[in-house]
Phi, psi and omega in degrees: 000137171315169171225127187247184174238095143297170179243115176242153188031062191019055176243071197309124207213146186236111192245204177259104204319348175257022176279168136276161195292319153327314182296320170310311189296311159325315176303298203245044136084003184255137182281106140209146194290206205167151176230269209285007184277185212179139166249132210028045159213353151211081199255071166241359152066038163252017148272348190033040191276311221237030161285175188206164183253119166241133190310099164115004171256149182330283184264147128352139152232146212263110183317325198275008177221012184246133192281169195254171182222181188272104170116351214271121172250127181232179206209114104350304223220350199278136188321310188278346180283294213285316190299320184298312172314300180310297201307293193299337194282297184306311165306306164298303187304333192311310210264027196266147149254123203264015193294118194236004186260003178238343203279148177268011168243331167022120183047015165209057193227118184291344166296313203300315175326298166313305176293302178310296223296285191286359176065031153341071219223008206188118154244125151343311197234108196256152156206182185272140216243137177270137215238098176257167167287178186284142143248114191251029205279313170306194189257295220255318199262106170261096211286124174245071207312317206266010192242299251283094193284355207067023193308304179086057170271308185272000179270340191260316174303336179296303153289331186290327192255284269239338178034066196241318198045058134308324187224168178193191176273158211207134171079183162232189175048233173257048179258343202274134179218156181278134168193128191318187204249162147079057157058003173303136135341162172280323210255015173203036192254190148273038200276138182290319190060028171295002179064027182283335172329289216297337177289337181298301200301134181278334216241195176234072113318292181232135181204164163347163128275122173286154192229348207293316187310344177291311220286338216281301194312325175277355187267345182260012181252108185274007140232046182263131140249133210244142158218169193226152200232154155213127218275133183302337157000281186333304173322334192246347192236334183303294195345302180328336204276352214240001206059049184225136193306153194302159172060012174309128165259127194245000170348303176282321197290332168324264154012242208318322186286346187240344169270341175321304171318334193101356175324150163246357155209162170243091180279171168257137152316321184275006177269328173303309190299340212254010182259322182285313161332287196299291193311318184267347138344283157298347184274324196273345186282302107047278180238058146252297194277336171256012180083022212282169164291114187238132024285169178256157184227130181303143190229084166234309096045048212293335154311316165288347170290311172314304218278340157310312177299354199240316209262287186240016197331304184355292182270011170262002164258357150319296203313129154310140190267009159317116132316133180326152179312297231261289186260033064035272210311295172002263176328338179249001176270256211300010169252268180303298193277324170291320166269046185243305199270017174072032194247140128337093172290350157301332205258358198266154165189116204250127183241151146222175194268111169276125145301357197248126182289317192305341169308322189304327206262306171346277224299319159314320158314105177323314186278026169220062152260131204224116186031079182043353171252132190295146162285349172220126165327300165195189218208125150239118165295164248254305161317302181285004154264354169278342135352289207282289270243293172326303200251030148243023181056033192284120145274110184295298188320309217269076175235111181305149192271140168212157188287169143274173193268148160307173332269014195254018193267308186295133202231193168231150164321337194279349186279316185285338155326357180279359182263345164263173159296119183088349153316306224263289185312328152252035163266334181274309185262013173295299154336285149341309213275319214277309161310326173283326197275313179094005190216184222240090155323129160277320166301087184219036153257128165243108192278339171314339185260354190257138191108161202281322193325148180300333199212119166227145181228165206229173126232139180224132188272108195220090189081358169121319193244128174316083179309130153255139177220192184176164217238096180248139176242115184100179163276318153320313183294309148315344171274311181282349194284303189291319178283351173298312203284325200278295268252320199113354218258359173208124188265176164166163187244021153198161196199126161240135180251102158257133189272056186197141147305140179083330186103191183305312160350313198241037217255152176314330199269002191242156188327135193248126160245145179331116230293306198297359168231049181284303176001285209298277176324314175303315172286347167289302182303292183321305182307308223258336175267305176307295151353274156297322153336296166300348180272340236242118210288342119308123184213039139195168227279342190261012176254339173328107182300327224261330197286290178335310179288319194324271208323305177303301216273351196226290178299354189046287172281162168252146183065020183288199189297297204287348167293292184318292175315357181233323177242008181227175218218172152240154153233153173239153170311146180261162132271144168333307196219072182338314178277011152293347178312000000 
């Protein structure tokens, strides 16, 4: 690669002649700040947080979008660099709702940050602020106009990774705001509600729909039994909310911070996953061998269920017709678990811990109504249990490791692996294979299905005959994937969709650190899900003792009458824009 040579802060460094002077600055070890960048996803040099003074240029300049040349000496630091920082740092907080002791990023908010950073103690420039309203109109997202710096962090991820245009820039001057178009709602956008938004957001523009006041209210109702499920994600990112290193597996100490809470059983999500598997398993075997609609596409993801649905009408008889793991588990607590402990499944109220926003909008879906009743209650994100855990005075870090409870606690590695990208495909043919083959594989990590890349495609050999799959990360990813499949140009009998980049690992609902050090965090957790695979002495989902016994004692068959009524599910087409129905 070229090289040119520059001076920053009179430090001579030789870089890669296609950096910008941010990237540069980074080579050799100098900070500067920044709000609205994103790296190679908003790079527009509208906060003007990161000019710098270059020797023989006018103006200021915004580092993140100006290339470095051969000779170029630039200032970092310089008396007119920090005032011009300050000045625009102020000139954004003028136009901020500053509550920041109710904001719900509080003390993890890059303004807030920011302000520290720069000794803020006074802004200069107060005028009068047009004050709108919340918009809470969605299930899972609430929008907040008035926290809202204009970074556009969540507009470019919205349109650029996720190719969802929910929100966009709206009005002009200081008329301007991020907001779906034409005065529309999130909840009458093509908004997906995977929250990739909210991992964007520097400020509490956008955040969760809270959920905790359900779940505090149903643990104080004596005649409510309330249990709680938790999605393997989780395991690797709560720990973070604790000051505990990225990818920390805090599994027991979960367990224990939630019967503290008062659950009355802890149940695992993996256990659901290594339940969805025998079911979806069998489903791909199923319309391989009988002709069924192929590829068949993983439907756990309820983002991505939106955005097929939205999106993609097409491509919905593609979809497995599982219901996601989380309400699977739902459904077999207020089945299965209740007439085992002589309980009402009306008296059950069943929460579960997500990384995922989209769940709070799943639980709402008439079809995962089971007799009349939703199967899962109410969705805490991986935060908003850290949120509940903080304020029970629960010391987490110091916490003794405790099980989950029978009979719905025991899971395999294959459940847990559902937390990455490429999991979920290869928890199915760690299965698939053993069925078709008729023997117990020794060989059954297929890593071929495993990494971050947007699109991974396979040929996998099973029983003589050749599997084609494929891996889309993201939504975004998903778009190109389903059009190679319109266009002709790719076949396959099977396809796994996370609607988030990384998967769930990386789900709306998990702990937010700066975007720009997603890499690092993303690959602690991806290590930290393989990982605990490998501790855990089953590792695949159809060897589960607890999974053997449902079926015999309850489900008879995987796609029998009493599956179908319990686990499985339908979709329909959306409009873009809803309240056009």
């Amino acid at each position: 690669m070229d090289k040119v040579r520059i001076t920053i802060d009179g430090i001579p460094a030789e870089v890669p002649a296609n950096y910008t002077v941010l990237q540069a600055a980074k080579y050799a070890n100098i900070e500067i700040p920044t709000l609205c960048y994103l790296e190679e996803i908003n790079e527009i040099g509208a906060c003007r947080l990161c000019v710098v003074e270059i020797k023989g240029v006018r103006n200021l300049q915004a580092s993140c979008v100006y290339p470095v040349s051969d000779g170029m000496e630039i200032f970092t630091n310089s008396p007119r660099v920090r005032e011009a920082r300050r000045s625009n740092l102020e000139l954004i907080l003028s136009a901020h709702d500053r509550s920041c002791l109710t904001c719900v990023r509080s003390g993890n908010c890059e303004l807030q940050e920011l302000s520290r950073k720069f000794g803020i103690d006074e802004i200069s420039f107060m005028g009068e602020n047009i004050k709108y309203p919340k918009d809470d109109s969605s299930p899972s997202i609430v929008r907040d106009p008035n926290k809202c710096v204009l970074c556009r962090r969540c507009v470019a991820t919205c349109n650029n990774v996720q190719n969802v245009f929910a929100i966009g820039m709206v009005n002009r001057g200081f008329k301007t705001i991020v907001a779906p178009s034409f005065g529309r709602s999130l909840n009458d956008s093509p908004c997906i509600s995977c929250g990739q938004c909210i991992e964007a957001c520097p400020v509490g523009a956008i955040y969760e729909k809270d959920h905790t006041k359900m779940v505090y209210d149903a643990l104080l109702d004596e005649k409510k039994y309330v249990v709680v499920q938790t999605a393997p994600a989780v395991r690797v990112a709560l720990g973070e909310e604790f000051g505990m290193p990225y990818g920390s597996i805090v599994t027991g100490k979960m367990v224990s911070a939630l019967k503290r809470l008062g659950f009355d059983k802890v149940f695992d999500t993996d256990f659901a996953a290594d339940l969805t598997i025998i079911e979806e398993g069998n489903e791909l075997l199923k319309r391989i061998n009988e002709g069924g609609k192929l590829p068949m596409i993983t439907s756990c993801s309820p983002g991505w269920i939106n955005y097929c649905e939205r999106y993609y009408p097409e491509f919905i008889d593609n979809l497995s017709t599982c219901k996601s793991p989380h309400m699977m588990m739902g459904a077999i607590i207020k089945s299965y678990f209740a007439e085992k402990e002589g309980i009402d499944p009306k008296d059950i109220f069943v929460v579960s811990i997500m990384p995922c926003t989209a769940k709070k909008y799943e639980i709402d879906r008439p079809q995962m109504m089971t007799d009349g009743m939703k199967d899962v209650d109410a969705v805490l994100t991986t935060r908003e249990l850290a949120r509940m855990i903080k304020q029970s005075g629960i010391d987490f870090v110091n916490l003794p490791d405790s099980e989950y409870d029978n009979p719905l606690g025991e899971s395999s590695g294959a459940g847990v692996i559902f937390g990455a990208t490429g999991g979920v495909m290869e928890a199915a043919l760690r299965t698939v294979a053993d069925i078709v083959e008729g023997k117990d594989i020794e060989n059954f990590e297929y890593k071929e299905v495993r990494g971050l890349e947007g699109i991974r495609e396979a040929n996998i050999n099973i029983g003589g005959k050749e599997i084609k799959v494929a891996i889309a990360n993201g939504t975004g990813n998903a778009k190109k994937l389903l059009d190679k499949i319109k266009n002709g140009e790719a076949e396959y009998h099977f396809i796994e969709v996370m609607g988030c980049p990384g998967g769930c690992i990386m789900g709306g609902g998990q702990p937010i650190h700066n975007p720009n050090e997603k890499d690092l965090v993303r690959n602690k957790r991806l290590n930290a899900i393989y990982e605990a695979d490998k501790d855990l002495p089953i590792r695949k989902s159809h060897k589960n003792p607890m999974i053997t016994k449902l079926y015999e004692e309850f489900l008879i068959s995987p796609l029998g009458e009493k599956s179908h009524h319990l686990l499985h599910t339908s979709y329909s087409k959306k409009e873009l824009y809803p309240m056009n129905d």
